[in-house]
Phi, psi and omega in degrees: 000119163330083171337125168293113176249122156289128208246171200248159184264127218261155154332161181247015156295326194275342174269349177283311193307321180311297181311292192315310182288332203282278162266107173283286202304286160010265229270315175309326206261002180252341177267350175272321183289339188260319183288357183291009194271356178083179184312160181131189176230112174252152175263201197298325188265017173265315180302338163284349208254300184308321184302310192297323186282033136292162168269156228288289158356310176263333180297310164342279154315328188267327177303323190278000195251205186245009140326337182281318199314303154357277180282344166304309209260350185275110182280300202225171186210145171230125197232131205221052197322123044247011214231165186227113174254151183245126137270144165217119191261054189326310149196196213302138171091013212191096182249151184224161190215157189197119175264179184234175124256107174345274215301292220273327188063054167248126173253158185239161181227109181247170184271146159336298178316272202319306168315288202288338181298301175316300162316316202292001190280318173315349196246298168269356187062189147303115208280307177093028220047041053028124205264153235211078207300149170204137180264128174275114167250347175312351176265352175250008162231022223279301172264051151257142163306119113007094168254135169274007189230129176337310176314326163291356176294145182050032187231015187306327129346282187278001172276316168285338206271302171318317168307309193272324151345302198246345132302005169247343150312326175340278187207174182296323180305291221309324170302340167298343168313297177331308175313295211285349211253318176272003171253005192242310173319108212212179201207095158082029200071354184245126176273154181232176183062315191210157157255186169274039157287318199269125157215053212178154181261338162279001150295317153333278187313294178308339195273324201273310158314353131331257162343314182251008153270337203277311209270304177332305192271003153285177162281143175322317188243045171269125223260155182285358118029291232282326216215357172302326176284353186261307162263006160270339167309302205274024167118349175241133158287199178263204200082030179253336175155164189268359179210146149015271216283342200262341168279328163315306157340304171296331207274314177323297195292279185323322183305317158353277197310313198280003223226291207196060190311149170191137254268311200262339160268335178280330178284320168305321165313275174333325179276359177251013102047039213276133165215328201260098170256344205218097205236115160234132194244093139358066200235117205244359167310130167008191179328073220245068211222171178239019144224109185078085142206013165277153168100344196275164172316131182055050177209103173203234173307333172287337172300283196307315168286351172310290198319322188269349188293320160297319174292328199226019150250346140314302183305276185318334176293286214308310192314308195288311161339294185282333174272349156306329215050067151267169149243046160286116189246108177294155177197128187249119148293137148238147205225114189241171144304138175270155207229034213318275229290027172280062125017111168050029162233173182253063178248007139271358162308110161316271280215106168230137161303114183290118182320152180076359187212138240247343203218036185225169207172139141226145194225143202243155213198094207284157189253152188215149170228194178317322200260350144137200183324098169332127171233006187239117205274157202220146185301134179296004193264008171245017158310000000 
């Protein structure tokens, strides 16, 4: 049997030239049908709508070679005669950008920058060198982690958490970000989890085994009530749990961490936490009332799921909150357009309570030009 040999993985300029050499006429008669479409962006299932209107012949030709992989993997085409740029999404995490020139058949190989410059022309034209603002935002991210390998998409969590893991493994030092992170943490100014009694991670240490022979000999549902004046001498505060067993649970998991870190416990420590009080949600969609407003333009199912998605993070907010032992009251904004000239709706209201939840609002907020106040609604892709 033949050995399987690796081979290097070519590029998607080199499989377009490849395509190009095989089938020429092909691939020239599907890139003259997307630039006959004028200036613009078409997306993927447009660029597929062009493919299937080739005759049967050329589809043919082109689905065998590796021009499909291509075309499978292409989200948008941007098109600017004579020329056609490809986004392309070989697979997750991993994008290539490419122009055509129709007429001439010159392929380009582009950088991120180049591609979003060539889109902005639909819009600005050509700058022509003429300078040109642009914000660096790379310095507020420039040492944050990364992940390379595909499996962390939508995993980002358990990738920092594996990240902050082994960093914390290091050495012992390496646990004072943490420290300094539960001595600072606070809610309106009143600190929560540790006071300044603690200032060391072996004081930390000494207080929290302290702590859990202390917790050990109550009941189990003993309100933190009972033992809050107790822990705050020796240095805690309240966010550790509303009972006996749920701050013992907490005081355990850091004692873990501090012991013997490892990815599946720093996510659990963190996630029991109190941080999220406060919420605010963004919806510029169409007609944004909870009554007679389905069916209006830019308006349907995302109104109703916003609307149920609140109600059942309030709910989820209140819970977490009380099993935290806070006395805190959370509060979720959605922050929409004000409408006045919405007729038999309340999307001319600043301020509506959302049915069903005790701490939620929308709050409308006018759209203004030169000549004052939107008072009418508009689509958003013209905001």
């Amino acid at each position: 049997m033949a050995e399987r040999v690796l081979t290097r993985v070519h590029s998607i300029r080199e499989r377009l030239d490849d395509t190009l050499a095989a089938h020429r006429n092909e691939l020239v008669a599907l890139l003259t049908r997307i630039e006959g479409k004028g200036k613009g962006i078409l997306q993927h299932h447009q660029v597929i709508a062009e493919f299937e209107a080739l005759p049967e012949v050329n589809r043919k030709a082109l689905s065998t070679g590796v021009f499909a992989d291509v075309l499978k993997a292409t989200q948008e085409a941007i098109v600017l005669p004579p020329w056609v740029a490809l986004a392309v999404r070989p697979r997750p995490g991993v994008w290539e950008y490419i122009r055509v020139n129709v007429h001439a058949l010159v392929v380009e190989e582009l950088q991120v920058a180049e591609y979003l410059h060539f889109k902005e022309e639909l819009v600005d034209g050509s700058t022509n060198g003429n300078f040109v603002l642009e914000l660096d935002f790379e310095p507020f991210n420039a040492s944050f982690p990364r992940p390379t390998l595909s499996k962390y998409i939508g995993n980002g969590v358990e990738f920092l958490n594996r990240h902050l893991s082994a960093k914390l493994f290091h050495d012992k030092e390496s646990l004072h970000p943490l420290l300094e992170f539960l001595k600072v943490h606070c809610h309106e100014g009143k600190n929560m989890m540790l006071n300044d009694r603690i200032q060391n991670l072996n004081s930390l240490q000494y207080v929290l085994r302290k702590a859990e022979e202390y917790l050990t000999t109550l009941p189990l549902d003993t309100p933190y009530s009972k033992f809050e004046h107790k822990f705050q001498e020796i240095g805690l505060e309240r966010g550790w749990g509303d009972t006996a067993e749920r701050v013992l649970e907490m005081i355990r998991l850091l004692l873990d961490l501090l012991e013997a870190p490892d990815p599946c416990t720093l996510e659990s420590f963190l996630g029991r936490i109190p941080m999220v009080f406060n919420v605010v949600i963004m919806s510029p969609h169409g007609y944004f009332a909870q009554d007679n407003v389905l069916g209006y333009p830019d308006t349907g199912g995302q109104v109703v799921y916003i609307l149920d998605q609140v109600r059942a993070l309030e709910t989820e907010m209140l819970h977490r909150i009380k099993q935290q032992g806070l006395d805190i009251t959370p509060r979720i904004l959605i922050i929409t357009r004000l409408l006045p000239d919405a007729v038999g709706t309340t999307c001319g209201q600043r301020l509506e309570k959302v049915y069903g939840t005790q701490y939620s609002d929308i709050l409308r907020i006018p759209f203004r030009t030169e000549k004052g106040i939107v008072r009418k609604w508009i689509s958003r892709f013209e905001v």
